[in-house]
N, C-alpha and C positions, 0 to 999 in steps of 0.2 A: 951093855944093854940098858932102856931106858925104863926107868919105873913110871914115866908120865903117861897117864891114858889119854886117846885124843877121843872124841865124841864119834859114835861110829865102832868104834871095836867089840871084838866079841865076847869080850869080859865088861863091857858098860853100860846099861841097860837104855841110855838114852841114845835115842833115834842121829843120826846124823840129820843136819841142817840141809834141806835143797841146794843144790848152787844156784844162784841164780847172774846172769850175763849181765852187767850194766856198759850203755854202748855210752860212747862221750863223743858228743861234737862237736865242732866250734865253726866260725866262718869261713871258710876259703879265704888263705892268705893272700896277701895282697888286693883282696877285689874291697872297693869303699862302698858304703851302701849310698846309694843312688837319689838325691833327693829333689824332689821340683821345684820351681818357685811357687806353686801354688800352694804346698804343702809347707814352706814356708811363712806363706801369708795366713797360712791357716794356725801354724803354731804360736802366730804372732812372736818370731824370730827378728832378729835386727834384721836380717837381710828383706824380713817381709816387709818390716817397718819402712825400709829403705823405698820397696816398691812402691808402697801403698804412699806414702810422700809425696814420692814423683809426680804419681796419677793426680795427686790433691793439687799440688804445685801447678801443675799443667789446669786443671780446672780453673783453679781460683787466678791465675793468668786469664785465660778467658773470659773469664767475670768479669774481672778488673777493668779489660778491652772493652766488652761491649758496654760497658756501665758508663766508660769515659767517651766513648762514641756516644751515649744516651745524652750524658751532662751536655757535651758540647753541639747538641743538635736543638734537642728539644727543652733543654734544662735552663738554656740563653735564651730562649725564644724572649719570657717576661722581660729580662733585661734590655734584651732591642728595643721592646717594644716601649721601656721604659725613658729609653736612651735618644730616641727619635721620634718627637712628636708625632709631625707630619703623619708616619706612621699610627699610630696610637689613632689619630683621628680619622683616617681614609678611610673610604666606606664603597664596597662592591656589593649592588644591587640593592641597598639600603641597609646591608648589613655591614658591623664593624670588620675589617679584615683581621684584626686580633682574633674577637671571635672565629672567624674562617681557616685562619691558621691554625691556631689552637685547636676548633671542634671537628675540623676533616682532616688538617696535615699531619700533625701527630699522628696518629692511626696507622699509614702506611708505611712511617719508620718503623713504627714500633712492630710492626709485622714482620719488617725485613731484618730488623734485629733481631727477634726470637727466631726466626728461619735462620737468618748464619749460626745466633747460637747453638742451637739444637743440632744444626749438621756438625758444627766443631767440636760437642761434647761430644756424640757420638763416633765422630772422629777419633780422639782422643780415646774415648774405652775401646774402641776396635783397636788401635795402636798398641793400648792398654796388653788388651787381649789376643794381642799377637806375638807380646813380649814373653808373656809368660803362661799361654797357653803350652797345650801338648805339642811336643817336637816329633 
């Protein structure tokens, strides 16, 4: 026979303790938790870094293009015009054709250049956002 009392008996004046249930659960094994690219880009994770690169890469390409289409169009103009008198002094309806290149020709490039760029960056974020939008 044991002489230890346990809490609860009717020789001990203190009350027994409640039980109480503690439930334990952990993940379903084998299942990985699920994560996006965008929620990478959000935690600013290498992988996100990875993305968000790309898209900058792919931008600054574009840039690059149309900046070097700029130089070589409008950017020579002064040099031609430096390079071939003739030029330099012809004159359409008594004005200098420098002038006229310069004050109305420019303009229209420069219009068509910010048209392609604007559709290509666009471009490029919908691309963007098709990579790593929702699936």
């Amino acid at each position: 026979m044991s002489l230890a009392r346990t809490p609860g008996d009717a020789a001990d004046p203190t009350p027994a303790a409640p039980v109480t249930r503690v439930r334990v659960t952990a993940p379903a094994a084998g299942r990985s938790r699920r994560t996006t690219v965008v929620s990478e880009i959000d935690a600013q994770t290498e992988v996100g870094a990875v993305y968000m690169r790309s898209l900058m890469r792919s931008q600054l390409r574009l840039a690059l293009g149309v900046t070097t289409v700029l130089v070589a169009t409008v950017g020579l103009l002064p040099l031609l015009f430096a390079t071939i008198p003739w030029l330099r002094h012809a004159q359409l309806w008594g004005v200098p054709v420098a002038w006229i290149v310069l004050g109305a020709g420019c303009y229209p490039v420069l219009i068509a250049l910010a048209v392609v760029y604007v559709r290509r960056a666009e471009r490029n974020e919908r691309d963007f956002h098709d990579l790593v939008g929702p699936r």
